[in-house]
C-alpha positions in Angstrom: 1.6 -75.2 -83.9 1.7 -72.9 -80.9 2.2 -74.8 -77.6 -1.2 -74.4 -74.9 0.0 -72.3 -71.8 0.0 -74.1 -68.6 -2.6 -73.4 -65.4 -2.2 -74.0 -62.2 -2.6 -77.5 -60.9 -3.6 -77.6 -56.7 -0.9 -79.7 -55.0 1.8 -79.3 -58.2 1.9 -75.5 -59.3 0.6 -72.1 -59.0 1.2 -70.5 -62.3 0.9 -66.4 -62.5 1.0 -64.6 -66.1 2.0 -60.7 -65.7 1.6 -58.0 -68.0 3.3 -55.3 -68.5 1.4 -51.4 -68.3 1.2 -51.7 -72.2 1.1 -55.6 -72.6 -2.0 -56.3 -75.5 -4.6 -58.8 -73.9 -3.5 -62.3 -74.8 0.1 -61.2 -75.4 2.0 -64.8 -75.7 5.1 -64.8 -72.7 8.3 -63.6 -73.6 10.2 -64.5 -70.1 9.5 -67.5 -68.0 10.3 -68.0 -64.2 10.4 -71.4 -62.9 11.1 -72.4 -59.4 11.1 -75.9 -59.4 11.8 -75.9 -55.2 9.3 -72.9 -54.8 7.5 -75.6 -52.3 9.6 -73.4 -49.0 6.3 -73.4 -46.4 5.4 -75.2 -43.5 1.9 -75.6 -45.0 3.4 -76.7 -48.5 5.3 -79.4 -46.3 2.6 -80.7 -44.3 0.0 -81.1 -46.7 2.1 -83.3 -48.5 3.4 -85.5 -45.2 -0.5 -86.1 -44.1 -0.5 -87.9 -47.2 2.6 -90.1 -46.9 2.3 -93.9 -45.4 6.3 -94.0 -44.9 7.4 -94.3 -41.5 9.4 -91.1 -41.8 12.5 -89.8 -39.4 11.3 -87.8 -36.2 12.4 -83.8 -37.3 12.0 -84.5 -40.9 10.9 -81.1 -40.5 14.4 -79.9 -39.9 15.8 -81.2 -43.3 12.6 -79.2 -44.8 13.5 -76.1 -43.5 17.1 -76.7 -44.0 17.0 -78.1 -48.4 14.4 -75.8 -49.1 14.6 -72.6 -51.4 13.6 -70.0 -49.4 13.7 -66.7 -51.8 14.4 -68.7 -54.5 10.7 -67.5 -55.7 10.5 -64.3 -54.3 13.8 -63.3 -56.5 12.3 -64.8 -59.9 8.9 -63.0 -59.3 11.1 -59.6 -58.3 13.0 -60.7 -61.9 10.2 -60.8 -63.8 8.0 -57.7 -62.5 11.4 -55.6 -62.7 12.0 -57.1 -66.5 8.2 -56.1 -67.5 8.7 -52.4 -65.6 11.9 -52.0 -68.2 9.6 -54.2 -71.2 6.3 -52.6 -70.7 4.7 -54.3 -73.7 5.2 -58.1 -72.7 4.3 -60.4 -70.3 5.8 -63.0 -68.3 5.5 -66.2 -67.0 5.7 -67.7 -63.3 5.8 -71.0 -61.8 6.0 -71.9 -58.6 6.2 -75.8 -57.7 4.1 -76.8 -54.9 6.0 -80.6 -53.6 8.5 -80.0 -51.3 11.8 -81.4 -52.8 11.8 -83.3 -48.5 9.6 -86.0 -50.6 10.4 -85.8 -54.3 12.6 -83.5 -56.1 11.1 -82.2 -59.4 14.8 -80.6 -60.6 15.6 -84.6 -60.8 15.1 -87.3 -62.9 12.6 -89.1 -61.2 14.5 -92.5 -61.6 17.8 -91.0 -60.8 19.9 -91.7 -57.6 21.7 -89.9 -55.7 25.6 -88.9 -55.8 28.1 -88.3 -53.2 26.9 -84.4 -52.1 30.8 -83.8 -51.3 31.8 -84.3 -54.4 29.2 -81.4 -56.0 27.1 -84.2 -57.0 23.0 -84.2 -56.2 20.6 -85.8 -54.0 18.1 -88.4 -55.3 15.0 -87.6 -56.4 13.4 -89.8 -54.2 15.1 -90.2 -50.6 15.0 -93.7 -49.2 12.9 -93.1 -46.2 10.3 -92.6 -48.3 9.6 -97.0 -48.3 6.1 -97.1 -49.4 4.7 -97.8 -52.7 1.6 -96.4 -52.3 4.1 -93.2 -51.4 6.4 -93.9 -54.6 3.2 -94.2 -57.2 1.8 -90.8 -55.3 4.8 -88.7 -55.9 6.0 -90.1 -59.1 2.1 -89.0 -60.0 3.0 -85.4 -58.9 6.6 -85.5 -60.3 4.9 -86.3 -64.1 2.4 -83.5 -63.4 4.8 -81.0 -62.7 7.3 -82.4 -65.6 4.2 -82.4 -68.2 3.1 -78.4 -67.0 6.7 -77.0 -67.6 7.5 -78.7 -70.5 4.5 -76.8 -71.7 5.8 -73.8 -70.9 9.4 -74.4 -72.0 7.9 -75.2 -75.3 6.0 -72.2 -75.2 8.2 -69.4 -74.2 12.0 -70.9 -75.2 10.7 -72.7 -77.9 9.5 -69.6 -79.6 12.8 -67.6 -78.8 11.8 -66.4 -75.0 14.3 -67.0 -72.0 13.5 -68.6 -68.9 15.5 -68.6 -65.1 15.3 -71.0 -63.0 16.4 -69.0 -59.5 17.8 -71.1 -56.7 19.2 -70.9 -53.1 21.7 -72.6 -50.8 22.3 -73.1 -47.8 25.4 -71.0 -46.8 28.2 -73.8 -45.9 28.6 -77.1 -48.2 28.6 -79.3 -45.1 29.7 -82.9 -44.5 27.0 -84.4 -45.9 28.1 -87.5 -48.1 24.3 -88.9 -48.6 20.6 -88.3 -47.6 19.5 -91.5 -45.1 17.2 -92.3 -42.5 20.0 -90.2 -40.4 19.5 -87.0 -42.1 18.0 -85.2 -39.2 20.7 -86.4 -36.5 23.7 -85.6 -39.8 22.5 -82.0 -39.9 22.3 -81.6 -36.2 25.8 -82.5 -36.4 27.0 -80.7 -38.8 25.3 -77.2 -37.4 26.7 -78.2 -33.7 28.6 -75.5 -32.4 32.5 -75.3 -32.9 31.9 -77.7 -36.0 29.5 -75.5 -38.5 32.2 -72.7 -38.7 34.5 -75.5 -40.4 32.5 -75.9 -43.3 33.3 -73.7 -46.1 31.2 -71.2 -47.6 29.7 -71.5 -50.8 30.2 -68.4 -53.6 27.7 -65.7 -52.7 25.8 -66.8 -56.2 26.8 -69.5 -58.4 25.9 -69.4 -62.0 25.3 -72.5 -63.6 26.4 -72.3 -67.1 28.3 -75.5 -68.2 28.2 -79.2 -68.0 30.6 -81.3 -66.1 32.3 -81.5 -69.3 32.5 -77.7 -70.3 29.9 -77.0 -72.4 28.1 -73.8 -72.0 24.6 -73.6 -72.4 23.5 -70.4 -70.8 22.5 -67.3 -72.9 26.3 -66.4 -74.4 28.0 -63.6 -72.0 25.6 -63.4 -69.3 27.6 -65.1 -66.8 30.2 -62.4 -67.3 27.5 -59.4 -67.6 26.2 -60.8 -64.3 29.6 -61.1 -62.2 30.6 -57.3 -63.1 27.1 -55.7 -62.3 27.0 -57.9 -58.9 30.8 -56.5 -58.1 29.1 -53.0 -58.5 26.5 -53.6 -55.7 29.6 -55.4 -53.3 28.0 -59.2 -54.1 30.4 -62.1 -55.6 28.8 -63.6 -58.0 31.4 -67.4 -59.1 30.3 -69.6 -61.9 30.0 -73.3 -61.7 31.5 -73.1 -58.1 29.6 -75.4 -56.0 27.3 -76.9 -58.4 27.1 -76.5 -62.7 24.5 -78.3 -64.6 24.9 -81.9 -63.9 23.0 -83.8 -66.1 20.9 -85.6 -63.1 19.1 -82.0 -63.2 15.7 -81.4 -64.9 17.1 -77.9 -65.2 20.3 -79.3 -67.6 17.6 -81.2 -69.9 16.2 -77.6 -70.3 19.4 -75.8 -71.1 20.3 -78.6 -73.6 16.8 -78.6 -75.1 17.0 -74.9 -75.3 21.0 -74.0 -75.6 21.4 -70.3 -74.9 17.9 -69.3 -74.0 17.7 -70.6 -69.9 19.8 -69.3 -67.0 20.0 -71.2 -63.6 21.7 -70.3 -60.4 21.9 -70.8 -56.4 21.6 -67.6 -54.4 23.3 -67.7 -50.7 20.4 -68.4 -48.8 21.1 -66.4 -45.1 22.2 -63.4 -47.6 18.2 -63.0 -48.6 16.2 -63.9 -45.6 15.5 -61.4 -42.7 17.2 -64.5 -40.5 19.0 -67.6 -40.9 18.3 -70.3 -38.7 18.8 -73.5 -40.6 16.3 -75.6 -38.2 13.5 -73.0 -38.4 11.2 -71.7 -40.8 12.7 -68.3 -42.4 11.3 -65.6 -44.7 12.8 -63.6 -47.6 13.8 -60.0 -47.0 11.8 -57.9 -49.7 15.3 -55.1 -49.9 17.6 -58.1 -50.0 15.4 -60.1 -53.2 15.1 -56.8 -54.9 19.0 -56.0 -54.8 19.4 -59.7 -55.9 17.0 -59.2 -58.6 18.0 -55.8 -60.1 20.9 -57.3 -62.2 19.2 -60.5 -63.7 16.1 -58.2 -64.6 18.8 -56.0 -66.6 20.7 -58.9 -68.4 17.8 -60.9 -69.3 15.7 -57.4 -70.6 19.1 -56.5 -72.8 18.8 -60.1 -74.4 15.0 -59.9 -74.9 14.7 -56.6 -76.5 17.9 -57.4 -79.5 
């Protein structure tokens, strides 16, 4: 039995299907893009928060603009319109997630907690300013949603021998963060003051996730490699499993494991794609900077899908 493709759902997910020049009508996805932090505007932000009942920290706006993917996106539509320019005949899937990760984070599992961030561990799904029930039944509501429309898709693409990326971004320093609290707003003010921001190290320019905590790769076999030679060429380091890998608190692990070899995930520098960093601010992706981001992850993932 073929799996249903997904819709969009308001509040959870826009969902796009292109088609290549020569794609036949009705042409089943070959490639899916799924940005499960895709939710980067002010508007995504505050529809959600007018719904909240927590008594939320002053600024939370800050740690918004700060967590969220910006580009992260842009890149995977730029992936997948370059991969169906090289692939004329197929079509490709994209999902954008519509909750900002501020409230809920849809790459978690829902019931998971949080790890220390220092460590390369992950944030919580849920942070624990949001108190409320009513708040906790509301997003776990929207955190099923969105699990329930990509597992469709993940059934339907990689479960019929497609690929799927899951694009990322990052901010550019790992700063000293340990945990997300009530405090978060004054920790990052902190941590960006000036004098202290330049001590934080910089993360890899893009981090592949390929492996588990414990070593096992799960990412189509030799991409990683393919990857970190063509973004040498265009003066971009591209490290794997540098700052993060697939830690099993991820949604996006539970779909590499489901499908081994058939999803790809990774972090992109943030400031390296936007037209300007300002970690406090709303920022927008710079269209040269996603393409030249794109161009190599539109090449590897068109050589696996056309053997």
């Amino acid at each position: 039995m073929i799996e249903a493709l997904p819709t969009s759902h308001p509040g959870v997910a826009d969902v796009v299907v292109l088609a290549g020049a020569r794609a036949p009508a009705g042409a089943p996805p070959t490639l899916l893009i799924e940005a499960p932090h895709g939710a980067t505007l002010p508007a995504h932000y505050e529809q959600l928060r007018a719904q909240l009942r927590s008594r939320l920290p002053d600024d939370l706006h800050e740690f918004f603009f700060v967590n969220t993917d910006v580009g992260s996106w842009e890149y995977g539509l730029r992936v997948a319109e370059r991969v169906l320019d090289n692939m004329p005949d197929q079509t490709a899937m994209v999902i954008r997630c519509l909750i900002p990760r501020t409230f809920v984070d849809t790459n978690r599992r829902v019931d998971g907690g949080g790890g220390a961030l220092g460590r390369g561990e992950l944030t919580a799904a849920m942070p624990p300013f949001v108190d409320d029930p009513a708040d906790h039944a509301l997003l776990h509501a929207l955190h099923r949603a969105y699990f329930t429309l990509v597992a469709r898709a993940y059934a339907a693409i990689c479960g019929r021998g497609g690929l799927a990326l899951i694009p990322h971004t990052y901010g550019p320093r790992t700063l000293g963060i340990e945990r997300v609290d009530v405090d978060i707003v004054a920790q990052l003010r902190a941590a960006h003051a000036p004098g202290i921001v330049e001590r934080w190290p910089l993360r890899a320019e893009i981090d592949l996730l390929t492996r588990t905590p414990e070593g096992e790769e799960l990412a189509p076999p030799g991409i990683a490699d393919e990857l970190r030679s063509a973004y040498a060429v265009i003066g971009l380091t591209a490290l794997q499993n540098h700052t993060y890998n697939l830690h099993p608190a991820s949604v996006g692990h539970d779909w590499s494991r489901r499908y081994p070899g058939r999803v790809l995930c990774l972090e992109v520098r943030r400031d390296l794609i936007v037209e300007r960093w300002r970690w406090n601010e709303a920022m927008r992706a710079d269209p040269a900077a996603i393409d030249r981001v794109a161009r190599p992850l539109a090449e590897a993932l068109t050589s696996r899908l056309t053997r």
